[in-house]
C-alpha positions in Angstrom: 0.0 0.0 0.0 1.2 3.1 -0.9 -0.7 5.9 0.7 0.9 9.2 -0.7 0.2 8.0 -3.9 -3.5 6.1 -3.2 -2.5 2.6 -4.5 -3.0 -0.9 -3.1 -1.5 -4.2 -4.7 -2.5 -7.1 -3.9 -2.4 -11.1 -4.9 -5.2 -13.5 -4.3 -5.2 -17.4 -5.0 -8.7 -18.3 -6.3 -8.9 -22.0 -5.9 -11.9 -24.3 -7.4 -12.8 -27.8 -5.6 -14.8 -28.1 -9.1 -17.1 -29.7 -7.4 -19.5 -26.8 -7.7 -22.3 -26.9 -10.4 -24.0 -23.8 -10.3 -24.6 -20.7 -7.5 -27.3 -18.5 -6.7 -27.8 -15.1 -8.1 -30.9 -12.9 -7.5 -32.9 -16.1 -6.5 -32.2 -18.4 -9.3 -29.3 -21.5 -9.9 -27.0 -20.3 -12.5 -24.2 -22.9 -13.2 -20.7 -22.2 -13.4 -19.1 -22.4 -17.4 -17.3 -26.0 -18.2 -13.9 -24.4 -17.8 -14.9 -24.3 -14.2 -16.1 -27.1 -12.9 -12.7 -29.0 -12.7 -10.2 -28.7 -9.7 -7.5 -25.7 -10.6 -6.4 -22.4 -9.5 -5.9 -18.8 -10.5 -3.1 -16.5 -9.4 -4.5 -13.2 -9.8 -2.4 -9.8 -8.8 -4.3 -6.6 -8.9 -3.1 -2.9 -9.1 -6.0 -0.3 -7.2 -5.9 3.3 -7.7 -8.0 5.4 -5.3 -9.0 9.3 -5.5 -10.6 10.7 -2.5 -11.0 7.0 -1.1 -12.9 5.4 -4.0 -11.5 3.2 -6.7 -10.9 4.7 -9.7 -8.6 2.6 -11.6 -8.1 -1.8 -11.7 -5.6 -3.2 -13.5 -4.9 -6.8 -13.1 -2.9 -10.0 -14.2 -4.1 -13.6 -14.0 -2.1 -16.6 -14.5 -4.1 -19.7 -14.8 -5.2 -22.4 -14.9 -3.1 -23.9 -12.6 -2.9 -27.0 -10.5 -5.4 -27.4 -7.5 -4.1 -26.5 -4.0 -0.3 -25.5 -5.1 -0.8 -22.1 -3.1 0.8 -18.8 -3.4 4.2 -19.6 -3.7 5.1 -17.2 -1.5 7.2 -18.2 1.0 6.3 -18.1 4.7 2.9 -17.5 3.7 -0.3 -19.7 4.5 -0.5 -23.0 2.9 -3.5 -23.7 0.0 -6.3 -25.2 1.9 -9.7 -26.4 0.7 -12.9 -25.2 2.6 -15.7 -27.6 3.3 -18.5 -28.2 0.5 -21.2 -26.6 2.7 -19.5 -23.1 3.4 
């Protein structure tokens, strides 16, 4: 975070059991593309600009599909871990 000049980068893991069919949106099942619904990650690093404390700028990077549960590679940072099918 850089706070003279108002940006925040940041790297998130999105990981996929692929287990998942569909999700809920505004009351109805809507189910996830076929390029989902296999176990794989996405490393995604994201650049935010802010003016006056609102976002006015994204600019991101994704490298993926990638193996399932291979984490970060970060070191000394928290291992990949799977959540439970009913959270």
């Amino acid at each position: 975070m850089d706070t003279q000049r108002q940006i925040v980068f940041a790297t998130f893991d999105f990981m996929r059991r692929g287990n998942v069919e569909s999700w809920t949106f505004e009351g109805r099942s809507v189910p996830y593309p076929e390029g989902m619904r296999y176990p794989n990650e996405i490393l995604n690093t994201e650049i935010f600009k802010f003016v006056n404390g609102k976002i006015t700028r994204v600019e991101a990077v994704f490298e993926g599909p990638q193996s399932y549960m291979r984490g970060t590679g970060w070191p000394g940072g928290t291992q990949a871990e799977s959540r439970p099918i009913d959270e």
